[in-house]
C-alpha positions as CSV (number, residue, x, y, z in Angstrom):
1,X,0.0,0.0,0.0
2,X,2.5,2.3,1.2
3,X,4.7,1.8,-2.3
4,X,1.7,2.8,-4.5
5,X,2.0,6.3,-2.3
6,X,5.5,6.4,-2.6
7,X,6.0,5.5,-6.5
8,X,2.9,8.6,-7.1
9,X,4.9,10.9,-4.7
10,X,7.9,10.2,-6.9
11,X,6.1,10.5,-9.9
12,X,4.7,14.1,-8.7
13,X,8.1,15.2,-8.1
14,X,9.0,14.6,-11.3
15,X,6.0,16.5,-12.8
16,X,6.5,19.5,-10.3
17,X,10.4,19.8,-10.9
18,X,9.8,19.9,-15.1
19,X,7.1,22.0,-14.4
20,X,9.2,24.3,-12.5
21,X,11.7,24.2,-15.1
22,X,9.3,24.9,-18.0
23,X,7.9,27.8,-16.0
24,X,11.8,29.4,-16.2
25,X,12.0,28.8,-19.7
26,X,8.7,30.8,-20.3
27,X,9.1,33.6,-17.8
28,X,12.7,34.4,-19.6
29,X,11.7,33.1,-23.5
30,X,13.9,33.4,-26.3
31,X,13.1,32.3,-29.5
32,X,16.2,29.5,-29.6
33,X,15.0,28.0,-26.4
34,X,11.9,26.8,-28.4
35,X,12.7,23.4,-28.9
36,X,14.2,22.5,-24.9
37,X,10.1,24.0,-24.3
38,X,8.5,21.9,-27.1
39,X,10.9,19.1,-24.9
40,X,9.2,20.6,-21.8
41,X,5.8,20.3,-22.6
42,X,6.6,16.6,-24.3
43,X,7.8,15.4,-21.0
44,X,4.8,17.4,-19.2
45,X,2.6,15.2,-21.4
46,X,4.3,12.1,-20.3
47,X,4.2,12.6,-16.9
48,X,0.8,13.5,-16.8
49,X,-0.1,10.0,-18.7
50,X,2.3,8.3,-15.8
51,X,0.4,9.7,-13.2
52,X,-2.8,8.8,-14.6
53,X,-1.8,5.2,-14.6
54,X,-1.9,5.4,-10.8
55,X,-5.5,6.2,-11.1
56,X,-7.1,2.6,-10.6
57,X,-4.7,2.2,-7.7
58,X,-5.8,4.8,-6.2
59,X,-10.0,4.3,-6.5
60,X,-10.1,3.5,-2.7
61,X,-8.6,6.3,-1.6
62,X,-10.5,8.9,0.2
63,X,-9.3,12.5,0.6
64,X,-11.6,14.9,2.7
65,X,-12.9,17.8,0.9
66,X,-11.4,20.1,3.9
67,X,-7.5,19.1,2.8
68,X,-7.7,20.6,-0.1
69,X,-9.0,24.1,1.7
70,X,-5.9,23.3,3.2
71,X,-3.5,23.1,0.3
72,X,-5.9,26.1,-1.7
73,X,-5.1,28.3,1.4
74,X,-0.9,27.5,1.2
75,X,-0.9,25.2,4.2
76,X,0.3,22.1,4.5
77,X,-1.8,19.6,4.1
78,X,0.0,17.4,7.2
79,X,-2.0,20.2,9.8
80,X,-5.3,18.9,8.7
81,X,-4.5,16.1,10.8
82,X,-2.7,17.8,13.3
83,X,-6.0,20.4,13.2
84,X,-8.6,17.1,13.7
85,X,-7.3,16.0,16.7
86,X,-7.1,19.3,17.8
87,X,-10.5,19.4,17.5
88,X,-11.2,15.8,18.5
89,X,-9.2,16.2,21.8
90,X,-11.1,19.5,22.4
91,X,-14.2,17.9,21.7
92,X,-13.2,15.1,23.9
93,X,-13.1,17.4,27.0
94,X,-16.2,19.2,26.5
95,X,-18.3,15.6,26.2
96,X,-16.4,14.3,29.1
97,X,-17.1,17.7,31.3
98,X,-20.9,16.9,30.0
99,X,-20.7,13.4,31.2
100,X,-18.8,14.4,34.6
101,X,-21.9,17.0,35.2
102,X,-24.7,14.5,34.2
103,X,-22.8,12.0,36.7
104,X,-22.9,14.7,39.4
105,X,-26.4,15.5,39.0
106,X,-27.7,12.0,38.9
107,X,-25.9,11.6,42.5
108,X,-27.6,14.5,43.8
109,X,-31.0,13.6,42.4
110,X,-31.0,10.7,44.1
111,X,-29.8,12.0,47.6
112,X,-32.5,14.2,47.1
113,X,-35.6,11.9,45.6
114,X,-34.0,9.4,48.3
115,X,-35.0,12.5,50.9
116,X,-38.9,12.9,49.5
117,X,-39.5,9.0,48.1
118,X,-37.6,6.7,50.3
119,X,-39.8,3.5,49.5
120,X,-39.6,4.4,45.7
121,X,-36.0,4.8,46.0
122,X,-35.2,1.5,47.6
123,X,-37.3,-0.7,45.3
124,X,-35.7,1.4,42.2
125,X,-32.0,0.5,43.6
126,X,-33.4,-3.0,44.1
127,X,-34.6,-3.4,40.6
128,X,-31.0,-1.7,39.4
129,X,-28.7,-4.0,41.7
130,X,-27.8,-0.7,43.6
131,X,-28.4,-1.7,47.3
132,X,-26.2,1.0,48.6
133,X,-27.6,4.1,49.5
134,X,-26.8,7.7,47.7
């Protein structure tokens, strides 16, 4: 699995370095450099028709939409992740404050339904298994 990754990453590089180059050619043209930019644009071609081969490798592979906000916006793409379990942890806490409160109030319900319904109380820990008193 990890090799299909690695052999497209490879392939990319490729791309992005001719790319790079091609954009150098064109950003200082001159006429005689026509034929190393016909070259350019041959290997461009190429490379795109490599990378499209990794296509039906890749069909199981999911990218959230949020990752590419990521790389439109200039970050890297590796804080997404680092930015979900942000978010998770964070997330974490608040549900396990939530459950921490709801725990709390349950005790003090009880103390205080045990106060008004004592008989009611005692049957209802009977029926739970809960014989000891709140």
């Amino acid at each position: 699995m990890a090799d299909k990754f690695e052999a497209l990453e490879q392939q990319l590089e490729l791309f992005i370095e001719n790319t790079r180059q091609m954009g150098i050619i064109v950003s200082d043209f001159q006429p005689q450099g026509q034929n190393v930019l016909n070259q350019k644009i041959q290997t461009m071609v190429l490379e795109m028709q490599e990378i499209d081969k990794f296509r039906p490798q890749m069909q199981d592979v999911h990218v959230p939409l949020e990752v590419f906000d990521y790389i439109d916006q200039g970050k890297n793409p590796n804080l997404y992740t680092k930015d979900c379990l942000e978010k998770a942890l964070a997330k974490n806490e608040l549900i396990k404050g939530k459950m921490d409160n709801l725990k709390r109030f349950k005790a003090m319900l009880m103390v205080e339904l045990t106060k008004v319904f004592p008989n009611e109380m005692s049957m209802y820990r009977a029926l739970k298994g809960d014989e000891r008193p709140t």
